[in-house]
Backbone as numpy.savetxt, mean C-alpha at the origin, in Angstrom:
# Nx Ny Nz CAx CAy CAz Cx Cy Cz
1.40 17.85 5.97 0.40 16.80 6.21 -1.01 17.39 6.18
-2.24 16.48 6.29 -3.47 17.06 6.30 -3.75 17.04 7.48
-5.42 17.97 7.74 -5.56 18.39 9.12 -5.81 17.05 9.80
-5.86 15.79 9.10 -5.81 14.67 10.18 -4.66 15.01 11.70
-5.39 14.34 12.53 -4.24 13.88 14.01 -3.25 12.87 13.68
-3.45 12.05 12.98 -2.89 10.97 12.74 -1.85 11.03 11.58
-1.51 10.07 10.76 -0.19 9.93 9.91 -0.47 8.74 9.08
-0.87 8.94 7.77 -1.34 7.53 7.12 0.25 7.22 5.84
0.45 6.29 6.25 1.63 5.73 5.10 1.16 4.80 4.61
1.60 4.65 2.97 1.57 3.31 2.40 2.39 3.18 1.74
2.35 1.52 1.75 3.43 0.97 0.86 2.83 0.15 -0.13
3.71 0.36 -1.67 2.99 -0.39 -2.71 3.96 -1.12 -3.36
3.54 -1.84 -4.46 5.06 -2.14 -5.38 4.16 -3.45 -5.73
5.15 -4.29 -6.83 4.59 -5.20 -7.41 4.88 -6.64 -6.15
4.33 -7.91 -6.41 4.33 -9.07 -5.53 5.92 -9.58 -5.63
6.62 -9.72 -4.23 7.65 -10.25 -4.11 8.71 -8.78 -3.76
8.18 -8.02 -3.82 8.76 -6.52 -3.64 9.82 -6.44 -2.20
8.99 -7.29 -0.82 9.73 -6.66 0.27 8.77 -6.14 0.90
7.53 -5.31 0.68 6.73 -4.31 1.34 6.66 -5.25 2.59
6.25 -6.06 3.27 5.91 -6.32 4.79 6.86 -6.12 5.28
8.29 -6.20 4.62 9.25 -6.32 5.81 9.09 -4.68 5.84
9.48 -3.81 5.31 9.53 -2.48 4.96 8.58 -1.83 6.42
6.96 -2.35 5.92 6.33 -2.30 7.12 6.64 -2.49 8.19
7.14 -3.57 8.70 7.59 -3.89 9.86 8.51 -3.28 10.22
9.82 -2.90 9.62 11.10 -2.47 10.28 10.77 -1.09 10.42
9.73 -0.20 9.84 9.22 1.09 9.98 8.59 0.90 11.65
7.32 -0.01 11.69 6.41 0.42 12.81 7.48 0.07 13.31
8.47 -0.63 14.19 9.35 -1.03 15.07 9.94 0.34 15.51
10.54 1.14 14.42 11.00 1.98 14.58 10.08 3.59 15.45
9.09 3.70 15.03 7.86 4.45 15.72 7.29 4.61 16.37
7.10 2.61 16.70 6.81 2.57 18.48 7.97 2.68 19.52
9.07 2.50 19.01 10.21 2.90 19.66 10.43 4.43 20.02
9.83 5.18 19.08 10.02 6.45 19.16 8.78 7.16 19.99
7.72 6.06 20.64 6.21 6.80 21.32 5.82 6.91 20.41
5.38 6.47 19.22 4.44 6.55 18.30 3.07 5.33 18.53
1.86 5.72 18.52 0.96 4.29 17.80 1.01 4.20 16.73
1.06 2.79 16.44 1.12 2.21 15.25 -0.36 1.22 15.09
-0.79 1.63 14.11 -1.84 0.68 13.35 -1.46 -0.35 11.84
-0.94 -1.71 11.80 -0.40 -2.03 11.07 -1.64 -2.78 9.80
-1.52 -2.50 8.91 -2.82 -3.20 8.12 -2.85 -3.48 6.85
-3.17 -4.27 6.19 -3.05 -4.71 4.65 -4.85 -4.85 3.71
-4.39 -4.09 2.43 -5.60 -4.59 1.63 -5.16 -5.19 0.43
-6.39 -6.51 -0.10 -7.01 -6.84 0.61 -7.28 -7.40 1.88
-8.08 -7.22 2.79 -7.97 -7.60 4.26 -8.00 -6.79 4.94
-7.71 -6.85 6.63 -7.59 -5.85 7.28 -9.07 -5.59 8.22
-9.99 -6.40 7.64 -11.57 -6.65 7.97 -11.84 -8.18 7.80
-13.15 -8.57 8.88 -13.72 -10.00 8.17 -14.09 -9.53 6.95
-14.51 -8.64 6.72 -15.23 -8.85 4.89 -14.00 -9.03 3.89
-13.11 -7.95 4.45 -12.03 -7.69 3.31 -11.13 -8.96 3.35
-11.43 -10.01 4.44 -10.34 -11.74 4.12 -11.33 -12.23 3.69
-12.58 -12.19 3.56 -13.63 -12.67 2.59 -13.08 -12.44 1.42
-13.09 -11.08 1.07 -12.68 -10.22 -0.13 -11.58 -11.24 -0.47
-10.22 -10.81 0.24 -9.28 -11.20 -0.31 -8.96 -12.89 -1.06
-9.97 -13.71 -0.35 -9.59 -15.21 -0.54 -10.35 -15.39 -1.72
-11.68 -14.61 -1.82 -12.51 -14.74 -3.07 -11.63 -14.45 -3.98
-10.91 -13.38 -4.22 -10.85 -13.09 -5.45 -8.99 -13.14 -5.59
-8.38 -13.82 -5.00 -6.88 -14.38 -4.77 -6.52 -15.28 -4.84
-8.30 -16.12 -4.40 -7.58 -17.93 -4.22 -9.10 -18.41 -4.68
-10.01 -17.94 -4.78 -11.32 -18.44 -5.48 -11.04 -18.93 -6.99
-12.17 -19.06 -7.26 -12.65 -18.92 -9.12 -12.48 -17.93 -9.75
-12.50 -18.20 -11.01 -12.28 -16.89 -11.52 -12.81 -15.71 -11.13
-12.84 -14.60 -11.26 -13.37 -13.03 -11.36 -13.25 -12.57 -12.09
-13.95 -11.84 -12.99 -14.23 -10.89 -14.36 -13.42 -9.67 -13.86
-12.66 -8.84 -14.61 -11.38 -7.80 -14.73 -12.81 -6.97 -13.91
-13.65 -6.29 -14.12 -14.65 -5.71 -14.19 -15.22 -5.70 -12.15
-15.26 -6.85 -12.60 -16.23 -7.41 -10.75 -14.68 -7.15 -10.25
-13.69 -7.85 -9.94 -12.42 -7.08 -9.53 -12.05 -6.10 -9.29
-11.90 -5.22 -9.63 -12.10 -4.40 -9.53 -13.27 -3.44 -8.78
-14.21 -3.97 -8.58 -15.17 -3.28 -7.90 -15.35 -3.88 -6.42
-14.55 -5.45 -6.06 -14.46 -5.61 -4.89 -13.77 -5.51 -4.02
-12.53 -5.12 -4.94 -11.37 -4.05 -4.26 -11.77 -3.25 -3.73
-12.86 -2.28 -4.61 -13.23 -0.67 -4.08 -14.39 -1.33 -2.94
-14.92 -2.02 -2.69 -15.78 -2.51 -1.90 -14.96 -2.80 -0.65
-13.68 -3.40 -0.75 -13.04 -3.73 0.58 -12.09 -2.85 1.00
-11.92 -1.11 0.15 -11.06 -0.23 0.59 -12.20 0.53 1.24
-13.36 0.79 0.83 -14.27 1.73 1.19 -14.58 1.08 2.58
-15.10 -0.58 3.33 -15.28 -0.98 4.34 -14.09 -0.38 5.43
-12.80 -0.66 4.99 -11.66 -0.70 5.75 -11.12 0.28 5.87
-11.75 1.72 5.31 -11.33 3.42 5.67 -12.55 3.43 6.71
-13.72 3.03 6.55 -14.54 3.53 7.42 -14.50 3.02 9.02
-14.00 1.68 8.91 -14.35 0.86 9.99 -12.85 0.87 10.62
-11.45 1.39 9.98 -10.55 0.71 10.71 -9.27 2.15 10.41
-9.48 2.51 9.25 -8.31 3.60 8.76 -8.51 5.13 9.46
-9.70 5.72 9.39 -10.03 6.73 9.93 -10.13 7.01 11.09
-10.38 5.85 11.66 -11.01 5.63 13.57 -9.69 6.06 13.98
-8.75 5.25 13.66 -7.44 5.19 13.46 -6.55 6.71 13.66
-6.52 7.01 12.30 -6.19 8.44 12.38 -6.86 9.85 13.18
-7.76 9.45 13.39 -8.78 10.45 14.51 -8.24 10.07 15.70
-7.33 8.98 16.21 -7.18 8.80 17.42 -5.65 9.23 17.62
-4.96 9.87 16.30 -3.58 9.91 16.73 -2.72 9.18 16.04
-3.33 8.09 15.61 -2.34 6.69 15.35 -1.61 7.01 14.11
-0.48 6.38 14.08 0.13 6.06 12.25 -0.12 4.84 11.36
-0.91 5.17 10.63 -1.12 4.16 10.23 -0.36 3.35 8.60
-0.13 2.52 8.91 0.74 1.74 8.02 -0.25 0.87 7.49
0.00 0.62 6.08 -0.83 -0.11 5.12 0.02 -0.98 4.00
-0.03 -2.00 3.91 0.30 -2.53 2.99 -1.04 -3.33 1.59
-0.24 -2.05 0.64 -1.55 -1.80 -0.42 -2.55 -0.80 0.13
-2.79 -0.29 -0.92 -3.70 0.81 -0.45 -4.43 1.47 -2.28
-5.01 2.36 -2.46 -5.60 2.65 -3.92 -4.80 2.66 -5.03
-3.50 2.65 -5.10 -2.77 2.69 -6.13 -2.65 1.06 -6.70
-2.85 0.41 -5.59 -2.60 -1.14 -6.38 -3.45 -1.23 -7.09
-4.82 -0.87 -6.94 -6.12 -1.05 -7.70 -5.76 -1.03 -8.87
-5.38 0.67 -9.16 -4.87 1.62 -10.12 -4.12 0.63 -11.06
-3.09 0.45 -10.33 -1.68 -0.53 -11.50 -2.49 -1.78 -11.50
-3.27 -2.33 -10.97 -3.22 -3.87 -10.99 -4.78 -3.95 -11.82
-5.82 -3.20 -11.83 -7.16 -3.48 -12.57 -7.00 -2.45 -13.52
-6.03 -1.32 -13.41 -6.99 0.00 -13.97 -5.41 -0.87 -15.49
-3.97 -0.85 -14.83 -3.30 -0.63 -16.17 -3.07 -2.50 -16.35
-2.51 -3.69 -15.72 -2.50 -4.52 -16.07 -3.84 -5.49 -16.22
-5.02 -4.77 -15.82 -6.38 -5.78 -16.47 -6.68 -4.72 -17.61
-6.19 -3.45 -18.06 -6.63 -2.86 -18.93 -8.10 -2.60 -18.69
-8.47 -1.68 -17.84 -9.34 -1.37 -17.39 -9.56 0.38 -17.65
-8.45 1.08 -17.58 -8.60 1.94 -17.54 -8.20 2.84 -16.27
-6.70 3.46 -16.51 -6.27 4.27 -14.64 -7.10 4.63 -13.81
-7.68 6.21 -15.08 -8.36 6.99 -14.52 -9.19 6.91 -14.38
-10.00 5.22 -15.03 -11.28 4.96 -14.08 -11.41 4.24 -13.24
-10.00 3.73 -13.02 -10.16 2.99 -11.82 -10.21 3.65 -10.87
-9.06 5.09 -10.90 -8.36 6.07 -9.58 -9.98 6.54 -9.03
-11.06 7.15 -10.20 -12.00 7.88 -9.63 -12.89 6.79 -8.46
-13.15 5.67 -9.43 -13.71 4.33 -8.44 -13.10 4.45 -6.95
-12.10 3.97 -7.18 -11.39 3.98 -5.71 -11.47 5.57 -4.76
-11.20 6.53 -5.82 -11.73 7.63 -4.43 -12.60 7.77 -3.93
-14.07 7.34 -4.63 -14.83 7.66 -4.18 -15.18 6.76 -3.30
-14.52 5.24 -3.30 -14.82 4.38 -2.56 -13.97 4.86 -1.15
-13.10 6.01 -0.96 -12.45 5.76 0.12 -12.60 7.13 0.48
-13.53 7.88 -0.46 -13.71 9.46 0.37 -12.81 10.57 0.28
-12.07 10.30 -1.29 -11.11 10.89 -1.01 -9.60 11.06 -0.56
-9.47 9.30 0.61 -8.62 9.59 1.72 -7.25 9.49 0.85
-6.35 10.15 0.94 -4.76 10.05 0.75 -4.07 9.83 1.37
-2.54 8.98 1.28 -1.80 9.03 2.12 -0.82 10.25 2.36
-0.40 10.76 3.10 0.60 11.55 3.53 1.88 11.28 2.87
2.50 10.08 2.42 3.46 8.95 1.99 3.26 7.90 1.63
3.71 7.81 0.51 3.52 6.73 -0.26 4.79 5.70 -1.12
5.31 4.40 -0.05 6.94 4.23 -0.20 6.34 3.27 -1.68
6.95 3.41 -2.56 6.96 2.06 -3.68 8.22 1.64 -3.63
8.15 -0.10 -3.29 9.38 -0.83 -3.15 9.59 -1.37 -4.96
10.25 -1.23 -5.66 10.52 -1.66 -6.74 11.43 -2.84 -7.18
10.89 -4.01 -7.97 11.73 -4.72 -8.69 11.11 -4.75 -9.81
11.98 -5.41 -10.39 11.66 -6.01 -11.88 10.86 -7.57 -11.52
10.12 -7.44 -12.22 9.12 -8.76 -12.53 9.52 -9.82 -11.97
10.55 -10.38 -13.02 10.96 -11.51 -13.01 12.08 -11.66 -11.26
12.15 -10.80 -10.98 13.35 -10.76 -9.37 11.61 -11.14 -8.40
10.82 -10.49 -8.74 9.53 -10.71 -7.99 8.74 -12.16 -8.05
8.88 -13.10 -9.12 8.77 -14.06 -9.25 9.37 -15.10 -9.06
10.91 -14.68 -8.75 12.10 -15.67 -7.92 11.85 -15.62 -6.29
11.75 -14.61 -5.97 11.32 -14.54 -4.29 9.95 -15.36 -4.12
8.67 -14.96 -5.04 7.95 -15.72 -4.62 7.88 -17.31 -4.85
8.74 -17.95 -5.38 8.91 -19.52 -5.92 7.94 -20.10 -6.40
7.35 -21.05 -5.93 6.40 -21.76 -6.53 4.73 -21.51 -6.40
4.99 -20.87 -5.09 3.23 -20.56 -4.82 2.87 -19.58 -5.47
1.51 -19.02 -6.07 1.03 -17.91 -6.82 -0.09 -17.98 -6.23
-0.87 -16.48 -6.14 -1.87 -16.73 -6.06 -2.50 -16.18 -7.77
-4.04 -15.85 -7.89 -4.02 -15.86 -9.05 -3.94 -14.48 -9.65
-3.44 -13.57 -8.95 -3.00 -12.41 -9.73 -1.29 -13.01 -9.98
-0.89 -12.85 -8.99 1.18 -13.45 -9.09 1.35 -14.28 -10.21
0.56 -15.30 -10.45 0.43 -16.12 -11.58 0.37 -15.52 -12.96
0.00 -14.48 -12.83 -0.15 -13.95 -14.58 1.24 -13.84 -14.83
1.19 -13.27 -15.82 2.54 -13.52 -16.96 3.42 -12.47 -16.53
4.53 -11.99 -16.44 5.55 -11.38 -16.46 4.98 -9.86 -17.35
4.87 -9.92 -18.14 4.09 -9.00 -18.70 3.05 -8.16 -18.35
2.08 -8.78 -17.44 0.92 -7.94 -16.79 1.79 -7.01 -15.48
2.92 -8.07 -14.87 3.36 -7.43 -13.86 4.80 -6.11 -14.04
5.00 -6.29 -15.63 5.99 -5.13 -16.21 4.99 -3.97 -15.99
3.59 -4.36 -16.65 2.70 -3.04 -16.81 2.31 -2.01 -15.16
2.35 -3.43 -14.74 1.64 -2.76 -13.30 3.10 -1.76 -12.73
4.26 -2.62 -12.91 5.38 -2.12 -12.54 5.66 -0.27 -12.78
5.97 -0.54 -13.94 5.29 0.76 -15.14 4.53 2.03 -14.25
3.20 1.52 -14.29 2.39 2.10 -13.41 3.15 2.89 -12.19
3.25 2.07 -11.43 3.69 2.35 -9.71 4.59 3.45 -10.05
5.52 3.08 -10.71 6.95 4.05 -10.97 6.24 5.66 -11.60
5.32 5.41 -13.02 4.24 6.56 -13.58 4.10 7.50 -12.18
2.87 6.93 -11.45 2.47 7.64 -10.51 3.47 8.11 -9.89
4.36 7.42 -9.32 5.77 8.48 -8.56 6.08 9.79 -8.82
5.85 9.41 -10.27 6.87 10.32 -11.13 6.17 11.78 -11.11
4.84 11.44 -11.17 4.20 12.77 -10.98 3.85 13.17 -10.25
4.15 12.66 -9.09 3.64 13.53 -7.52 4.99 12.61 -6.51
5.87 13.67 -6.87 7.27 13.20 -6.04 7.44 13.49 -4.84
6.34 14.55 -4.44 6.28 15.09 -3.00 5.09 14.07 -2.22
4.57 13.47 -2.90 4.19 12.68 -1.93 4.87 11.15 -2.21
5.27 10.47 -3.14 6.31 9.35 -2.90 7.77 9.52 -3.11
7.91 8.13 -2.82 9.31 8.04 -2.42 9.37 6.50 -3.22
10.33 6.12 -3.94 10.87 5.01 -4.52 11.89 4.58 -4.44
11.77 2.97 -3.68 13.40 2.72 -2.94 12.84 1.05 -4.20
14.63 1.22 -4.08 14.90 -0.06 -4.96 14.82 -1.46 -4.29
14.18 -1.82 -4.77 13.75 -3.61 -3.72 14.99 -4.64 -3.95
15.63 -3.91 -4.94 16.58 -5.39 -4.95 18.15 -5.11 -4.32
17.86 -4.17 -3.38 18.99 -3.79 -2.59 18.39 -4.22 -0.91
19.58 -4.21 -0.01 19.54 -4.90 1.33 18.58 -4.11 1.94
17.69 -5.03 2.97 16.31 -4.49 3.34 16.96 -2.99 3.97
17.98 -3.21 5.12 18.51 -2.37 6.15 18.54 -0.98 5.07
19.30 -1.20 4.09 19.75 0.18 3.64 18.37 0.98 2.69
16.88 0.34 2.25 16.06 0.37 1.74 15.22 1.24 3.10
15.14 0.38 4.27 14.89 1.02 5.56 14.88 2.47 5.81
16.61 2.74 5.82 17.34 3.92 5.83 16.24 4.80 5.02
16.75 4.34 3.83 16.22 5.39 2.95 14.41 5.93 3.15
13.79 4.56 3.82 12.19 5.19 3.91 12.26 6.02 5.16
13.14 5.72 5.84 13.02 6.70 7.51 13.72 8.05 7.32
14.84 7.92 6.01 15.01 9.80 5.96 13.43 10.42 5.17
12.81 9.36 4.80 11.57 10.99 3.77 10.68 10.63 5.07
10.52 9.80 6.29 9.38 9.81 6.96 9.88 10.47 8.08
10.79 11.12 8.10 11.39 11.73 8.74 11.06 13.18 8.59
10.76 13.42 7.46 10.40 14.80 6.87 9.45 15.57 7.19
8.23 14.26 7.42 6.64 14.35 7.94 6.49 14.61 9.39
7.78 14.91 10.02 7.91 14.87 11.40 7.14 14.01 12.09
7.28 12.43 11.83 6.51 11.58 12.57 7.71 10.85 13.78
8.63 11.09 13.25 10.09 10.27 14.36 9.94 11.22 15.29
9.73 12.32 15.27 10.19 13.54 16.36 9.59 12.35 17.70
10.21 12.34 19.08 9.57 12.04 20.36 8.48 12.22 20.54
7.57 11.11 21.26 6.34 11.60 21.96 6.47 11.72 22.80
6.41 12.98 24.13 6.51 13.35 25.34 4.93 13.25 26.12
4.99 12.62 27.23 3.49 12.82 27.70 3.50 13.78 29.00
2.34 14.39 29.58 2.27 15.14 30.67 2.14 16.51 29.96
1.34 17.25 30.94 1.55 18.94 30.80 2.30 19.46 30.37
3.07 20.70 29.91 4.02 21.17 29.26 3.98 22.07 30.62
C-alpha cells in the first residue's frame, strides 16, 4: 500500500454491473471487522458533484469534450474535500467510480482519447490511486437487461459504446494485475463477494482493529 493511513478501494465496471451491491457487502464486512468505512460515488459524493452528476446524466446535451472535463472537475472537488480528509484519518474508503470510468467512458467510448483522458484526470486528482481496484464485469447487453427501461443518457447509448468501454475496463486490468482484480458480474453476488474479500484481504485491511495501549 502507499504511505497513506488509510485504504482507498474502487469499484468500476460498465452500468448494470452490480458495483453498489459489491460496495455494500464489502463495507458491512469492515465495519464488522473495526474498520471505518467512508462509502462514496462519482459522479457525486459533493453538492457540486450531484450538480455535476444531474447536469450531465439527466440534463441537455454535453459535448464529448465539456464531459469530460466535468468529470475531472467533480473528481478533483471530491479528492480534496472528502477522499483525502478521509484517508488521513484512517478510514477505508470505498468508491463507486473513480478515474478509470472517465478513461473507458470519455477517453475510449466518446473517442476522446485514453491517454488523454488518464493524464486529465490525474492531474485533476493529484495523482491519487487506488490501492484496489475491483472491476465487476458483464457483457453489455446482460447490463441493459438489469437496468430495464430507465437510462440515463450515457446507459442509453448503443450497446456498442458500452462493448468499447467494456473493452477498456478489462485493457486496464490486464496491465496492472497487481493492482486489480476482475470478478464476473454475471455470477451470484455472495460468491463475487468471496472473491473481492480474498484480494482485499491481501492489503491487510480485514486483519482486527484492537484499541488501547499495547
Amino acid at each position: 500500500m502507499s504511505g497513506r493511513d488509510g485504504v482507498f478501494i474502487a469499484f468500476e465496471g460498465g452500468d448494470g454491473a452490480g458495483k453498489s451491491t459489491q460496495v455494500r457487502l464489502l463495507a458491512e464486512v469492515l465495519r464488522a471487522r473495526g474498520r471505518e468505512v467512508l462509502l462514496t460515488r462519482q459522479p457525486g459524493g459533493t453538492e457540486l458533484g450531484a450538480a455535476i452528476r444531474d447536469l450531465v446524466l439527466h440534463g441537455d446535451h454535453v459535448s464529448p469534450r465539456a464531459e469530460a472535463l466535468l468529470f475531472a472537475a467533480d473528481k478533483a472537488h471530491h479528492v480534496d474535500l472528502v477522499i483525502r480528509p478521509a484517508l488521513a484519518a484512517g478510514q477505508v474508503v470505498l468508491t463507486d467510480r473513480y478515474t478509470d470510468s472517465s478513461v473507458a467512458y470519455q477517453g475510449a467510448g466518446r473517442d476522446l482519447g485514453a491517454d488523454e483522458v488518464h493524464d486529465l484526470q490525474m492531474w485533476a486528482v493529484d495523482e491519487l490511486v487506488p490501492d484496489l481496484t475491483v472491476v465487476v464485469d458483464v457483457p453489455p447487453e446482460e447490463g441493459r437487461r438489469r437496468r430495464g427501461e430507465v437510462h440515463d443518457r450515457l446507459e442509453a447509448e448503443a450497446d456498442a459504446f458500452h462493448a468499447s468501454i467494456r473493452e477498456h475496463f478489462l485493457a486496464m486490468a490486464r496491465g496492472n494485475p497487481q493492482r486489480y482484480v476482475v470478478v464476473d458480474g454475471t455470477r451470484p453476488a455472495e460468491d463475487m463477494h468471496a472473491e473481492v474479500l480474498a484480494r482485499v484481504e491481501a492489503l491487510g485491511v480485514l486483519d482486527p482493529v484492537t484499541g488501547g495501549a499495547p
